[in-house]
MIBAPA-676343 format. One line per 8 residues: their letters; for each residue x, y, z of C-alpha. Coordinates in nm, 4 decimals. Example, Ala and Ser with C-alpha at 12.3 -4.5 7.8 and 13.67 -1.06 7.14 Angstrom:
REM MIBAPA-676343
as	1.2300/-0.4500/0.7800 | 1.3670/-0.1060/0.7140
END
This chain:
REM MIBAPA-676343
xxxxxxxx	0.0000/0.0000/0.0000 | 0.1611/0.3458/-0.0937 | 0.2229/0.5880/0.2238 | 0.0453/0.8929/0.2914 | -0.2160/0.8446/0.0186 | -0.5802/0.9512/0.0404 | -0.7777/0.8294/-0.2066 | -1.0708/1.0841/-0.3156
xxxxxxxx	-1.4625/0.9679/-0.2298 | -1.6124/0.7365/-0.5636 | -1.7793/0.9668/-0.7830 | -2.0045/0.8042/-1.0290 | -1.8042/0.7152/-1.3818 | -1.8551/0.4766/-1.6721 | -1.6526/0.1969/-1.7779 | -1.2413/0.0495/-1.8925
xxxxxxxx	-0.3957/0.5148/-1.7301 | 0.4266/0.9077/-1.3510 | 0.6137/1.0457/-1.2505 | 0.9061/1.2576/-1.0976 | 1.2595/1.2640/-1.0349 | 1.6070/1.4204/-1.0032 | 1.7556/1.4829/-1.3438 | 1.9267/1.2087/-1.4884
xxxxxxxx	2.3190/1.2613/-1.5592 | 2.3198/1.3383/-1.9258 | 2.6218/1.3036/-2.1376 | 2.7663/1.6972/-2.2728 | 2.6446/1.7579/-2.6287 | 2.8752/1.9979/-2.8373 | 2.5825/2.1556/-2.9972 | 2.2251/2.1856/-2.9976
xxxxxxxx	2.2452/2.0014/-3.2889 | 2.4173/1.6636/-3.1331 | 2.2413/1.4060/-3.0584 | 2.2542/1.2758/-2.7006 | 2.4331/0.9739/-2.6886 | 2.2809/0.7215/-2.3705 | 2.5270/0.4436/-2.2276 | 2.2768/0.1812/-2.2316
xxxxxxxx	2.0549/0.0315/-2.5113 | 1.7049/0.1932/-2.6442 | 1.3797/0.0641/-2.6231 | 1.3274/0.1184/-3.0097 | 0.9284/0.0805/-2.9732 | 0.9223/0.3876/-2.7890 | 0.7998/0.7112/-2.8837 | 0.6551/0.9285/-2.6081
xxxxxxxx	0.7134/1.3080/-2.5915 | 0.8297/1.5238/-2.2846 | 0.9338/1.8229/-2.3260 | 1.3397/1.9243/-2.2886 | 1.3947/2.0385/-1.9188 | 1.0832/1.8637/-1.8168 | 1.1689/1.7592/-1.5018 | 1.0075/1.8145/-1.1852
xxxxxxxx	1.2070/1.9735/-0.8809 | 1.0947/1.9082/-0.4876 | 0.7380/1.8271/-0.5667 | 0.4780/1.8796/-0.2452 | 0.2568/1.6324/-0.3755 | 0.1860/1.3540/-0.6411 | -0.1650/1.3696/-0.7901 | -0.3328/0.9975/-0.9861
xxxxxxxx	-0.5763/1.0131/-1.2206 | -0.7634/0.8112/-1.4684 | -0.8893/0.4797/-1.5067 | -0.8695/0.1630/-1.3589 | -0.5189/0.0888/-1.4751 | -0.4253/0.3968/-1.2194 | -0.6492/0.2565/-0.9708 | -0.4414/-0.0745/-1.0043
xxxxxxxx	-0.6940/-0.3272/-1.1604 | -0.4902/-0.6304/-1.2464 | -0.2062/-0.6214/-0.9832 | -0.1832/-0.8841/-0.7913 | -0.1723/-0.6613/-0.4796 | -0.1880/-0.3467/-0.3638 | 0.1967/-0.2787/-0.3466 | 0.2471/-0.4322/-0.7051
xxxxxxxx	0.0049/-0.1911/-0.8755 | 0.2629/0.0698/-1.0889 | 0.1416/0.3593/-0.8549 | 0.2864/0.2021/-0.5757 | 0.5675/0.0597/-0.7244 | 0.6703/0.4189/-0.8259 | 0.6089/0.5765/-0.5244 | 0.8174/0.3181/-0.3260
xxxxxxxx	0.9356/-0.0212/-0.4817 | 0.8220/-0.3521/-0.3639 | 1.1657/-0.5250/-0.3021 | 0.9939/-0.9144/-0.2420 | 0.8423/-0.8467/-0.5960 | 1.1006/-0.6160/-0.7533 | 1.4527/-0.6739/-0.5721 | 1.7198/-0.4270/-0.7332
xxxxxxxx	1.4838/-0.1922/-0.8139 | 1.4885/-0.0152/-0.4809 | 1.6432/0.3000/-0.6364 | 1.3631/0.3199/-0.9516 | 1.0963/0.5070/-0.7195 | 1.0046/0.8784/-0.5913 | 1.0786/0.8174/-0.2438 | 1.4804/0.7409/-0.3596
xxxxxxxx	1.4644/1.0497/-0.5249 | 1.2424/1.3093/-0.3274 | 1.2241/1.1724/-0.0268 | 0.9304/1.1069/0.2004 | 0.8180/1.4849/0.1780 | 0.5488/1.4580/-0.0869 | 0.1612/1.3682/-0.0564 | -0.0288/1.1424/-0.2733
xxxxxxxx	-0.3382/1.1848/-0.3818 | -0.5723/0.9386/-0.5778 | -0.8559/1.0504/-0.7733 | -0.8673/0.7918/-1.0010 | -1.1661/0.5231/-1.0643 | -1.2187/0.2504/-1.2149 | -1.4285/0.2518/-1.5710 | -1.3128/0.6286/-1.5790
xxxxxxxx	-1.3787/0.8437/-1.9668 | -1.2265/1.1660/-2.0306 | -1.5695/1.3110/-1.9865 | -1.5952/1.1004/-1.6046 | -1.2537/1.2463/-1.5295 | -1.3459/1.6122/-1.6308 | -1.7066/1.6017/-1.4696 | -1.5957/1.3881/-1.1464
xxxxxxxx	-1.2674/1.3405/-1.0612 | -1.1532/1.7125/-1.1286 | -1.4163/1.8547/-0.8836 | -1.3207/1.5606/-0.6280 | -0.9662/1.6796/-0.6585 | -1.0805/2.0651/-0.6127 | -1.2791/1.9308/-0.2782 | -0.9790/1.7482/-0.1811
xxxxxxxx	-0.7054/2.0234/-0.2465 | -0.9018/2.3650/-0.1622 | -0.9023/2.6802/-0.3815 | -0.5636/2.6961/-0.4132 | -0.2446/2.5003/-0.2780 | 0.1656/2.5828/-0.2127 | 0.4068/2.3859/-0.3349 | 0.4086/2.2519/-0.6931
xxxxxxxx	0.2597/1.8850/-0.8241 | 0.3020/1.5902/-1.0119 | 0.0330/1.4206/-1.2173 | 0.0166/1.1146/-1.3426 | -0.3215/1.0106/-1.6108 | -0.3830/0.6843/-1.8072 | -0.7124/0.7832/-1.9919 | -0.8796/0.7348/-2.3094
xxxxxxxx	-0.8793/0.3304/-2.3356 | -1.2502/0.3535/-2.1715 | -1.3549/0.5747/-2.4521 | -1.1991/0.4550/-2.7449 | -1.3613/0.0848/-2.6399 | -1.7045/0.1867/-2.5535 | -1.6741/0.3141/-2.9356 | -1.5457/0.0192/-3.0701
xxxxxxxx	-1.9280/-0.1706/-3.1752 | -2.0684/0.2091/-3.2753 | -1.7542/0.2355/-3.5170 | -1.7917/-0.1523/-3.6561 | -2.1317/-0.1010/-3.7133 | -2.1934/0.2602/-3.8898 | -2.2447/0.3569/-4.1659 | -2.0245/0.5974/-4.1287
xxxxxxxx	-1.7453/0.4362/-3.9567 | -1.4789/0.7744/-4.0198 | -1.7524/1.0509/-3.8500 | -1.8425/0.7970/-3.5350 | -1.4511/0.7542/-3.5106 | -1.3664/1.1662/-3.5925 | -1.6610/1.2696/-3.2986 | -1.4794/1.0531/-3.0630
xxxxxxxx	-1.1629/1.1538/-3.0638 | -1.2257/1.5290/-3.1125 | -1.4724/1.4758/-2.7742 | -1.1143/1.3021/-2.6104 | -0.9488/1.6042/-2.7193 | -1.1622/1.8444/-2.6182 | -1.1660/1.6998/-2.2110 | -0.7648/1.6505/-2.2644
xxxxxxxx	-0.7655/2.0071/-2.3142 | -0.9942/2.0902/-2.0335 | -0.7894/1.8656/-1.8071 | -0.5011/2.0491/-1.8816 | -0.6777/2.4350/-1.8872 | -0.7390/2.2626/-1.5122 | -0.3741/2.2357/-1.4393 | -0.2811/2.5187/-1.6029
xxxxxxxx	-0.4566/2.7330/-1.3950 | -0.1917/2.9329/-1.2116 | -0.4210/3.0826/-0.9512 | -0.4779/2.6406/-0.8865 | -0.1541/2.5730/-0.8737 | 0.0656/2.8908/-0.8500 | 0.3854/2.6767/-0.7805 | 0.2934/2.5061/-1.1512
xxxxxxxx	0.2575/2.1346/-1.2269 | 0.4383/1.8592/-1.4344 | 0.1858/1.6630/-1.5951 | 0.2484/1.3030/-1.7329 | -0.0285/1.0807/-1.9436 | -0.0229/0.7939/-2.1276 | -0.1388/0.7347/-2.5080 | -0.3663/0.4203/-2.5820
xxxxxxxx	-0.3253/0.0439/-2.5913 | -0.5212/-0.2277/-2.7189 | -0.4113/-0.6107/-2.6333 | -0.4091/-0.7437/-2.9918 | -0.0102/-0.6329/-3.0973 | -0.1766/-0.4760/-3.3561 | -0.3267/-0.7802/-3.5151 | -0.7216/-0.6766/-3.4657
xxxxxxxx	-0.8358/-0.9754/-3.3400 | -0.8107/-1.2028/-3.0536 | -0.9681/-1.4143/-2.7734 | -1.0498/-1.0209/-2.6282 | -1.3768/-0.8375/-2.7225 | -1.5555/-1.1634/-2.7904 | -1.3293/-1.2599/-3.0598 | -1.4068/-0.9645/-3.2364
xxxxxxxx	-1.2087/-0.8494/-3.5899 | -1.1136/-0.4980/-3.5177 | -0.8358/-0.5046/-3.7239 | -0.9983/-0.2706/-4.0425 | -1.0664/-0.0018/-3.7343 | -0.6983/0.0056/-3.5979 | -0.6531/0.3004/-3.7882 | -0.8836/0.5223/-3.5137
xxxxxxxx	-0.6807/0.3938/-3.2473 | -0.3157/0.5203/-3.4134 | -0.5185/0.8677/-3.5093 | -0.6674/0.8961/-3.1381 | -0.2718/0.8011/-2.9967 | -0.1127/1.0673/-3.2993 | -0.4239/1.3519/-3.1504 | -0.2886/1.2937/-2.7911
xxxxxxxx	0.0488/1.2985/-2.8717 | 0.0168/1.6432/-3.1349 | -0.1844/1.7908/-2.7545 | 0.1479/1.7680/-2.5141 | 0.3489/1.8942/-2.8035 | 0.1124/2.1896/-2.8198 | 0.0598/2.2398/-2.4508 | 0.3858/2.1551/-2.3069
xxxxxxxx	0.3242/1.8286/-2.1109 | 0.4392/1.4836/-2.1476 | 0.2873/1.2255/-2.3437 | 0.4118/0.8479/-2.2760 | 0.4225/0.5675/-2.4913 | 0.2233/0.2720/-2.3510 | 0.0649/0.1595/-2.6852 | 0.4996/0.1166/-2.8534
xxxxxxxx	0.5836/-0.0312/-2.5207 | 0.3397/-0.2758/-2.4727 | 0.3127/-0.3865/-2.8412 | 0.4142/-0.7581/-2.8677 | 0.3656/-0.8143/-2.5417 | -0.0328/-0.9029/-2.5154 | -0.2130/-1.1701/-2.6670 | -0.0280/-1.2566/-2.8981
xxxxxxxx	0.3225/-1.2705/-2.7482 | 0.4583/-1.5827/-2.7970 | 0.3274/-1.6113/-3.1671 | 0.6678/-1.5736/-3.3665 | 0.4519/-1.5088/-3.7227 | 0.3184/-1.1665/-3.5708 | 0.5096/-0.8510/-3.6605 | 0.5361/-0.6988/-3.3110
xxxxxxxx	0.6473/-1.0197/-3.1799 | 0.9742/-0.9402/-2.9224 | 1.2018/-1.2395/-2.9720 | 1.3982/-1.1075/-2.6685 | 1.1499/-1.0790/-2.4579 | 0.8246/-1.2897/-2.5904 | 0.6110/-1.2393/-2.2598 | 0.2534/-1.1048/-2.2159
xxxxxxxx	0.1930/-0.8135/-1.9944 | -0.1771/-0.8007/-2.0246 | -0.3750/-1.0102/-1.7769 | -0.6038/-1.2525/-1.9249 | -0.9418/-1.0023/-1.9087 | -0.7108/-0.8517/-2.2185 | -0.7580/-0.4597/-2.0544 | -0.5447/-0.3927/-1.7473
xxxxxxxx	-0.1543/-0.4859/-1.7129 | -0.0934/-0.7914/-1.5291 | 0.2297/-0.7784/-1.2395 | 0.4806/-0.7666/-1.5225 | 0.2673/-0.5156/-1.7303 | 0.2149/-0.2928/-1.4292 | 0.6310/-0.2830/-1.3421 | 0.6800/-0.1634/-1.7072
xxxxxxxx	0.4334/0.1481/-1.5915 | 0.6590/0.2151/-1.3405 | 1.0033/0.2095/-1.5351 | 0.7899/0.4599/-1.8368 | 0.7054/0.6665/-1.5990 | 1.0117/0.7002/-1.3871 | 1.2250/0.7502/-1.7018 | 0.9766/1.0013/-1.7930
xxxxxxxx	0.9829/1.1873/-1.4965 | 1.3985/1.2249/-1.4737 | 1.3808/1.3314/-1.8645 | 1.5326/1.0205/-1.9614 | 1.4644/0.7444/-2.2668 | 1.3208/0.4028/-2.1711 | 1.6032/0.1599/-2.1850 | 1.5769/-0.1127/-2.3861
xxxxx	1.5295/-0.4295/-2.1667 | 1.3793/-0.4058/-1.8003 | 1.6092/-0.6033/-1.5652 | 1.6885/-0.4983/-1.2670 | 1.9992/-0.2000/-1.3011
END
């Protein structure tokens, strides 16, 4: 269970997402034009987006939001969900990894918050959790934040059927996303708010997986083929991603990081299979991240938050 954490009242929400740390030692560059060289190994599916210098100093609290993947469905405990294991690592679970939380590198001086619920939309989050956060936090608070999303799946699944079956498959799609967009950005006009939060806030959220390594089908959504709809899912991940570029905020990459690592895993003829690493990280519902899936949370959102790249393989450093 994570120290010091209150977790908000249950608002009502519908159905179906890191976060700070000292700067990471980066190696010189002669010129803004150099790329930075790392001294370990890539993850090459990775593609998130935070912004340069995006790296959060002395926070006074960490704030969760989202879904049930932030409220820690498919953990097999409490202190193996990925918002635990980043606040403070479970060593019986996760020996070595002692150093890869936010206690190592702020201390014990932070709060945590949890807003987060279970079956949580955009629209839940913007018309429950954020007024359940203003309850909790008061008019305005000292001392700047960390916040850590994983949104959208909910919405971009409840649309899945409507999609299949229209008509119209490219307007029920384009009125999705643009109504994910639109509560991003009034999430973020939230956080922005600098009468809030005068101290300011780093804000992290994830993009959107599906369990199918890209294939379309599966044993998941009653054996459904997906696979000619795909497309919605990359445009709703590309929407999210073009909205922290815009705004300033970080974007992290759970769809490249996950991919070839859920249902189909340990089938060698799909494209996203990971010969290096063929193991699933979805549990068997084929939504939330099993104990494996919810550790690589934890090392996106770490890396993230100390304005780092995801290394390539997760053993313990």
């Amino acid at each position: 269970m994570i120290p010091h954490m209150h977790r908000l009242p249950c608002f009502a929400a519908v159905c179906l997402l890191p976060l700070a740390g000292c700067p990471a030692e980066q190696p010189p560059a002669d010129d803004d034009d150099t790329p930075v060289e790392w001294d370990y190994e890539l993850d090459p599916d990775v593609d998130g987006y935070v912004p340069d210098g995006y790296v959060p100093e002395d926070p006074a609290r960490l704030i969760y939001l989202g879904d049930s993947i932030t409220a820690g469905v498919g953990a097999s405990s409490d202190s193996t969900s990925y918002t635990s294991l980043l606040v403070e690592n479970d060593e019986d679970e996760w020996g070595g990894w002692g150093e890869q939380d936010l206690r190592s590198l702020y201390g014990d001086g932070f709060e945590v918050v949890d807003a987060s619920r279970g079956g949580a939309t955009t629209s839940s989050l913007v018309q429950d959790q954020l007024p359940a956060l203003s309850s909790e936090l008061g008019d305005s608070v000292s001392g700047s934040s960390i916040v850590v999303m994983t949104v959208g799946g909910n919405d971009m699944q409840s649309a899945l059927f409507p999609i299949l079956l229209a008509d119209d498959p490219d307007a029920v799609a384009t009125e999705r996303i643009r109504e994910v967009e639109a509560n991003m950005e009034t999430t973020l006009d939230y956080f922005e708010d600098s009468t809030r939060f005068p101290d300011g806030v780093h804000l992290f959220f994830t993009n959107i997986y599906e369990p199918s390594d890209a294939v379309g089908v599966s044993q998941c959504f009653f054996q459904t083929d997906y696979s000619t709809i795909l497309r919605y899912f990359d445009q709703a991940n590309a929407t999210m991603r073009a909205l922290a570029e815009e705004r300033g905020t970080a974007m992290v990459d759970l769809r490249g990081h996950f991919l070839g690592h859920g249902m189909y895993s340990d089938d060698e003829s799909v494209e996203a299979y990971d010969s290096q690493d063929p193991t699933r990280w979805f549990s068997d519902d084929c939504i939330h991240p099993n104990d494996r899936g919810h550790h690589e949370l934890r090392r996106l959102f770490i890396t993230a938050i100390e304005g780092r790249p995801l290394e390539a393989f997760g053993e313990a450093p």
